[in-house]
matplotlib code that plots the C-alpha trace (Angstrom):
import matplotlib.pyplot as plt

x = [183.5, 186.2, 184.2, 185.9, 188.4, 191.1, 190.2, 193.7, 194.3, 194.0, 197.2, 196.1, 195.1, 198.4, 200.1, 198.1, 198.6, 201.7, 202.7, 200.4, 203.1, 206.3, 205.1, 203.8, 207.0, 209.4, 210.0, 208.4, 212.0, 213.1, 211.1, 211.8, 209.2, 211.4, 210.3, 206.9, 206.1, 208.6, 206.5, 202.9, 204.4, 203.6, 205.5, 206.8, 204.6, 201.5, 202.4, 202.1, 199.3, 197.3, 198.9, 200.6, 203.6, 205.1, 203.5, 200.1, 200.1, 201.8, 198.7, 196.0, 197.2, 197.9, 194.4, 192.5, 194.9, 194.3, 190.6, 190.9, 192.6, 189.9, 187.2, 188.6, 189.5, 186.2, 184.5, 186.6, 185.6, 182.3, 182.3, 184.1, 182.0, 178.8, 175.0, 174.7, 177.3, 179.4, 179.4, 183.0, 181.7, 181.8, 186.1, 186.8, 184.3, 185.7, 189.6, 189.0, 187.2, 190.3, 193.0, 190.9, 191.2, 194.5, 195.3, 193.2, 194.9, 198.0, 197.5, 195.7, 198.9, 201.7, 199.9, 199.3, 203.0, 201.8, 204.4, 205.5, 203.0, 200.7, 203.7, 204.1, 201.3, 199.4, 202.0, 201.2, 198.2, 196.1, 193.6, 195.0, 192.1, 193.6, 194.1, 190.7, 189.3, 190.9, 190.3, 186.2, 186.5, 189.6, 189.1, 190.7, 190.4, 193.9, 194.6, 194.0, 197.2, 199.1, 197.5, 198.3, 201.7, 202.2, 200.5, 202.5, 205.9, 204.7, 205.0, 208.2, 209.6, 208.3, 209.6, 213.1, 213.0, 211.4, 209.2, 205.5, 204.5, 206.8, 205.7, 201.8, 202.3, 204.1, 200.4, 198.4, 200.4, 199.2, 197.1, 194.0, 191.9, 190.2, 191.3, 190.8]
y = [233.0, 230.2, 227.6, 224.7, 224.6, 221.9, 219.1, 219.6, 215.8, 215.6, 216.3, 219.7, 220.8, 219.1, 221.7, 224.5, 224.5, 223.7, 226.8, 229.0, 228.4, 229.1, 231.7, 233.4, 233.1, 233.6, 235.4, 233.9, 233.3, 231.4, 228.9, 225.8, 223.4, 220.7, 221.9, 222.5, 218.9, 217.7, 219.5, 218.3, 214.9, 215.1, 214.3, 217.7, 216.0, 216.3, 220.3, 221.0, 218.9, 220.5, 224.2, 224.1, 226.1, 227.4, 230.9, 229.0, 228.0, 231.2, 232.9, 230.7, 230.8, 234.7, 234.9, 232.9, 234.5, 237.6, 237.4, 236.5, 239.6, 241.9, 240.2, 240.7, 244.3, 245.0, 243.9, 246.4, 249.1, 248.6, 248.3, 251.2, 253.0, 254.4, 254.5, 257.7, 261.1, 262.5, 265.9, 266.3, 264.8, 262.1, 262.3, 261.9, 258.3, 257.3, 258.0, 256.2, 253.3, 253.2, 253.4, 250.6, 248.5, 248.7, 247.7, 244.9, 243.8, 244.2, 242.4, 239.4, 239.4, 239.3, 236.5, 234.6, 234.7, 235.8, 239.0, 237.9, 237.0, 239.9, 242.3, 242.5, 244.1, 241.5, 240.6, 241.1, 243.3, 241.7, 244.5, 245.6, 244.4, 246.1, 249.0, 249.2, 248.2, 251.3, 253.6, 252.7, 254.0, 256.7, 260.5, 260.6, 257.9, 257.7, 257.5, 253.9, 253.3, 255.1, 253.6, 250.1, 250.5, 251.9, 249.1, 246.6, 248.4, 247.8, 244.1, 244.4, 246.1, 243.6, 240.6, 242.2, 242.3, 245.1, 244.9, 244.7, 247.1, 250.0, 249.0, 249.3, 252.6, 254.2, 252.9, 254.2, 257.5, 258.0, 260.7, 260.6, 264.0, 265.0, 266.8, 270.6]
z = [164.6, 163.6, 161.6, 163.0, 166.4, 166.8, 169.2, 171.9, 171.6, 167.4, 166.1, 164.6, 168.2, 169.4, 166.8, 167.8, 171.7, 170.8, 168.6, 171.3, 173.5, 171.3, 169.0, 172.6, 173.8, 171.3, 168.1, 164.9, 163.0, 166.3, 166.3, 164.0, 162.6, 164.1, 167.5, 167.0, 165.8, 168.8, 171.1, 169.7, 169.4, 165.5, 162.3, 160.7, 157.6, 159.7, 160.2, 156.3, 156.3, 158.2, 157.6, 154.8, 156.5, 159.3, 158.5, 157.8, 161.6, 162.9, 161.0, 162.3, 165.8, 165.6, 164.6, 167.4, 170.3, 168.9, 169.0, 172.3, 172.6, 171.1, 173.3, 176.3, 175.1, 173.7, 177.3, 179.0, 176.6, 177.3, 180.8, 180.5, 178.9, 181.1, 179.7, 180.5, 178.8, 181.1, 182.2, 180.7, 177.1, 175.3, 174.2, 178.3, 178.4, 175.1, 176.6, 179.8, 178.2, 175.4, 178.8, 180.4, 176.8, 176.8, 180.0, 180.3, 176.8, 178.5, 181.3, 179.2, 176.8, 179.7, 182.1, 178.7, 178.0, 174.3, 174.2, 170.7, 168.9, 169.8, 170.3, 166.3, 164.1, 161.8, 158.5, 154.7, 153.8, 156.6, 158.7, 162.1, 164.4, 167.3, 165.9, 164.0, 167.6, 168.9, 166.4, 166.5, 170.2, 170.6, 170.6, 167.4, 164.9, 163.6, 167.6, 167.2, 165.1, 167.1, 170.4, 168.9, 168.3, 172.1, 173.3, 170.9, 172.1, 175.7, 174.8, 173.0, 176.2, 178.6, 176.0, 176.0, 180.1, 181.4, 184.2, 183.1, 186.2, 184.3, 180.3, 182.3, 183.9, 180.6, 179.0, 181.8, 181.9, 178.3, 178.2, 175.6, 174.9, 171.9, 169.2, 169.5]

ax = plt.figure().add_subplot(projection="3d")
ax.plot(x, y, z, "-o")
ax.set_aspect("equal")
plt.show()
């Protein structure tokens, strides 16, 4: 759990709603610091201050959307995922909990408007939550990497114009067995 959570009228939280919105919505080398102290009514000053960079806010925000991400995800796995086995074993619970996951993510990522700044795996040597996520609760452990990167080009898709309906149904058409 984050330590400490911007107040939305401080100037830090000002920033941070404030890059939310245009790191969701547009590609990271798109948007200018210029703009994002424009659009939290802040000195670009008070943006190194805070975050020492463009990429420090980028990587704080990234962060806290994507744990949003993984909490919605993770409650979809697990109500997903009955109590009791099922008579076709565990692989076919695990694979419909996964599908459900990764729809709910989807859904939670398009409504959010936060195609680009979840629709690119995390930078630099940082863990891949998602995929991690995934891999804990796929047929196949390495299926997670693989299942992230679907769900990542889904957003990529939808960003460049598709229709989140078809970039939903290419998910849902996915089909997960275990290995064997």
């Amino acid at each position: 759990m984050r330590e400490w959570i911007p107040v939305s009228t401080s100037p830090k939280g000002r920033l941070v709603l404030a890059a939310v919105k245009e790191f969701g919505a547009r590609p990271f080398e798109e948007v200018t610091v210029a703009e994002l102290a424009a659009a939290a009514k802040v000195t670009t000053g008070a943006l190194y201050h805070h975050f020492g960079s463009k990429l420090g806010l980028y990587a704080f925000v990234r962060d806290d959307v994507e744990r949003r991400l993984l909490d919605r995800m993770e409650g979809a796995l697990a109500a997903a995922s009955p109590t009791s086995p099922s008579p076709d074993g565990p692989a076919s619970v695990n694979s419909a909990a996964v599908m459900s996951a990764l729809l709910v993510g989807l859904d939670f990522a398009v409504r959010e408007n936060f195609l680009h700044i979840l629709g690119e795996p995390p930078s630099g040597t940082a863990q891949d939550a998602l995929a991690d996520l995934l891999g804990r609760h796929a047929p196949a452990p390495l299926l997670g990497r693989i299942l992230a990167a679907a769900w990542r080009a889904a957003l990529a898709a939808i960003a460049d114009g598709a229709p989140p309906g078809q970039a939903r149904a290419a998910l849902a058409a996915l089909h997960l067995r275990s290995p064997g």
